[in-house]
N, C-alpha and C positions, 0 to 999 in steps of 0.2 A: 673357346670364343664363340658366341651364337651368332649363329648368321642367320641375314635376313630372310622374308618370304623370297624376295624377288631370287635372292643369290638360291638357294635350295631348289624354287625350278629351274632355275637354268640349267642345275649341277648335268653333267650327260649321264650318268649313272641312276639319277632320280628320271632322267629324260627315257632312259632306255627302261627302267621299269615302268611308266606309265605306257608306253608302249606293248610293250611285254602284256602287262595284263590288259589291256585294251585290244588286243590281238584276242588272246586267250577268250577271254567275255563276250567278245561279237560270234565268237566260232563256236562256242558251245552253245549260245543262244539260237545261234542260226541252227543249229544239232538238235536243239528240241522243237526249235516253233516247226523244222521239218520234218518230225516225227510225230507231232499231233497233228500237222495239216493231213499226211497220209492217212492218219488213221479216222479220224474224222470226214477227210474226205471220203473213204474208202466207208465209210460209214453210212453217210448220205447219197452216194451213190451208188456202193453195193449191197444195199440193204437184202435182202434178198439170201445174199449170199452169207454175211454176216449170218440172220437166221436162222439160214440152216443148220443140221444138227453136226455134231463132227466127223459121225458115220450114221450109217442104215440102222443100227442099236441103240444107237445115243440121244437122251432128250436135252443134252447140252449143247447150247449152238458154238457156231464158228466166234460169235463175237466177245464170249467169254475167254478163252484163251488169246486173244489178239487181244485186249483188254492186259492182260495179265502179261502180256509181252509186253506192252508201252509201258507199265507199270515199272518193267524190270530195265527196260531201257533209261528212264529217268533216275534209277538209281546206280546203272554204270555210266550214264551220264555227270552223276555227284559225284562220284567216285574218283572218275577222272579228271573232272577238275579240280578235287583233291590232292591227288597225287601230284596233278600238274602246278599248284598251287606251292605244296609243301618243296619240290623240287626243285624247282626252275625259277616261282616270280618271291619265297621267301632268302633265293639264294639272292637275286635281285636289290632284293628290301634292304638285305644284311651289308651287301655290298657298298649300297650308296647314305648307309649309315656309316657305315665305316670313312668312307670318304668323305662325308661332311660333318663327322667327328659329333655324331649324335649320339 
């Protein structure tokens, strides 16, 4: 039997995953815009420090591996909202398919 728009939002299983990943999506968002603000702040206003080398031998500065850290955070970043995806908001999905017999 197809149900309407209106009856599928209301379902509380469709309600409880749009929740779920709306949870999920504001926290991982908030996860990176806090991670570039650091580094970027940390950029313009420790410039200096950035610059410098990573020791007394080295003509590579601080700011290339701090660079290659953000980098590697954005991708444990993707990562876990993968996992947390395939886990928890497709258990979700599957659920309030099941229930409103989609």
């Amino acid at each position: 039997m197809p149900h309407s728009t209106a009856e599928i939002l209301q379902s509380p299983s469709f309600q409880a995953l749009l929740r779920a990943r709306r949870r999920v999506r504001i926290t991982m968002t908030l996860l990176l815009l806090i991670s570039y603000a650091f580094f970027i702040g940390g950029m313009v206003l420790y410039q200096d420090w950035f610059a410098s080398p990573i020791s007394a031998e080295s003509s590579i500065p601080i700011g290339i591996p701090a660079t290659v850290l953000v980098l590697i955070t954005m991708v444990v970043l993707q990562y876990i909202y993968t996992t947390i995806s395939e886990r928890y908001l497709d258990v979700l999905q599957e659920t309030a398919k099941k229930e409103l017999s989609l």
